[in-house]
C-alpha positions as CSV (number, residue, x, y, z in Angstrom):
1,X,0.0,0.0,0.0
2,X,2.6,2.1,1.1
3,X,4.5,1.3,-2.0
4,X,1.6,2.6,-4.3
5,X,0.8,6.0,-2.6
6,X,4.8,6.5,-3.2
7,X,4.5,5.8,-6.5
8,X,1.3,8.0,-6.8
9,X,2.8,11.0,-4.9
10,X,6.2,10.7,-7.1
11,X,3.7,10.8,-10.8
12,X,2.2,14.2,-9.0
13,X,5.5,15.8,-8.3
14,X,6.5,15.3,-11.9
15,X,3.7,15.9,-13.4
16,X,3.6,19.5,-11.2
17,X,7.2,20.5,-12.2
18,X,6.6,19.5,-16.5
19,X,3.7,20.7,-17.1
20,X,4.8,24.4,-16.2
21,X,7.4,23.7,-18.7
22,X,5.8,22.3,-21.1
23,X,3.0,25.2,-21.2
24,X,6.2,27.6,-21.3
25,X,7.8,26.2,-24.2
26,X,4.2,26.2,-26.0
27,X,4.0,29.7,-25.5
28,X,7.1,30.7,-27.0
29,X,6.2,28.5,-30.1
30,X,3.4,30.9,-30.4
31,X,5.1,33.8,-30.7
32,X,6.0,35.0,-34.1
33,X,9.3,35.5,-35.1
34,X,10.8,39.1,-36.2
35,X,11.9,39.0,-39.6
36,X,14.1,41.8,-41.5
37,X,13.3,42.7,-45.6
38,X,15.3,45.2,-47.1
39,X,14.4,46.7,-50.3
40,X,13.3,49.6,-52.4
41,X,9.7,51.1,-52.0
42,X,7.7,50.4,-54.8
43,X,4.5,51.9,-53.2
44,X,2.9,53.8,-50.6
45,X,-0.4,53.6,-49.8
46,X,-2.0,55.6,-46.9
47,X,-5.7,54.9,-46.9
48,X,-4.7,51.4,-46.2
49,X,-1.2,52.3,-44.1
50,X,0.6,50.0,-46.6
51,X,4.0,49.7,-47.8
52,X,5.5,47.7,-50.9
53,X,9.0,46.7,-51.4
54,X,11.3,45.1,-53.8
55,X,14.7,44.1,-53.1
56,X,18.0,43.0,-55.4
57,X,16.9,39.7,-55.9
58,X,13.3,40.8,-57.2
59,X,11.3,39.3,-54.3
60,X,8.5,41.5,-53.6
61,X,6.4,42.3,-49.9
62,X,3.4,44.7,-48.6
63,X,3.8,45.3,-45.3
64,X,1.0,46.9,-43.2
65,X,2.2,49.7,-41.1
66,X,0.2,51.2,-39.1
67,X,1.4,51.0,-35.8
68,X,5.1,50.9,-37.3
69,X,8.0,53.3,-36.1
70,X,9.0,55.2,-39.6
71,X,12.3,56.7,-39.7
72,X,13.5,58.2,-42.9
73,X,17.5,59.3,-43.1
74,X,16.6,62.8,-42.2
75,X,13.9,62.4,-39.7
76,X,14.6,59.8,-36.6
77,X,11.0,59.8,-36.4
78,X,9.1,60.0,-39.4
79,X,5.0,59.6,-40.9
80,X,3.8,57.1,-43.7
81,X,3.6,60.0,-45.4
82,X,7.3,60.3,-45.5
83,X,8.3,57.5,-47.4
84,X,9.0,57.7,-50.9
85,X,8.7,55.3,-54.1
86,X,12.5,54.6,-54.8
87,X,13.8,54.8,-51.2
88,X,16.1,51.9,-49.6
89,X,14.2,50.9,-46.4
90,X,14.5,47.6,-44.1
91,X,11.2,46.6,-42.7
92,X,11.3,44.9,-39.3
93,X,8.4,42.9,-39.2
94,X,6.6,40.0,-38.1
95,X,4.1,37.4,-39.8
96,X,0.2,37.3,-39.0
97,X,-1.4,34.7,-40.9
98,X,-1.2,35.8,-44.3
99,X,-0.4,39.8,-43.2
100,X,3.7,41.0,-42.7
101,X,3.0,43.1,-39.7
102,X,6.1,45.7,-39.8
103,X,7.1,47.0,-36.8
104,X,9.9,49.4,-37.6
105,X,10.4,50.9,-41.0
106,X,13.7,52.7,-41.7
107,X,16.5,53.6,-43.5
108,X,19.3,49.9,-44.2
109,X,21.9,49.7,-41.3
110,X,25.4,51.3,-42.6
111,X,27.4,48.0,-43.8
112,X,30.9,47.8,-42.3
113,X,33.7,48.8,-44.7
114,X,35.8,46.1,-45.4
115,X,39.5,46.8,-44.2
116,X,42.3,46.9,-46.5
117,X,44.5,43.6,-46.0
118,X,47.6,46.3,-46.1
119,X,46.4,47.6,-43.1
120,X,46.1,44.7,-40.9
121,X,50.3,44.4,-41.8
């Protein structure tokens, strides 16, 4: 008898300490992912607070951006209205069923200049 209620007791204290776990893990599963585009705005639309872009490789994205920070490279904070066809942007973004949800639209991040090897001598 003594034996079982053991056993009993020891599948409760498990059970106790995964589940919290497990429900943890499920959670962050849930969460979408940020994801990065970079590209050239192909269109601006601000009756629907969307953006388009295109980048290099001729992939194409609309983004809705309502609740996005805009920064242009004059303005740190910018409006939808600020955004021109033709600019270079990176959209931070994240996925909501079919939607890109951006989060942060705004000028590329400078890339690093690559060092001379006659330098490093």
């Amino acid at each position: 008898m003594k034996k079982a209620l053991f056993t009993v007791v020891a599948v409760a204290v498990a059970a106790m300490i995964a589940l919290p776990a497990y429900a943890e893990e499920a959670k962050k599963a849930d969460k979408p992912k940020s994801r990065q585009f970079t590209g050239e705005i192909t269109a601006v639309d601000a009756a629907t607070k969307t953006v388009a872009l295109k980048n290099a490789k001729g992939e194409a994205k609309t983004f809705v951006a309502g609740e996005a920070k805009i920064a242009t490279a004059d303005k740190a904070a910018a409006e939808l209205s600020d955004l021109k066809v033709g600019d270079k942007v990176t959209a931070s973004y994240k996925e909501d069923g079919d939607k890109n949800v951006a989060t942060k639209i705004g000028p590329p991040a400078a890339k690093k200049e690559k060092k001379n090897k006659e330098e490093k001598k």
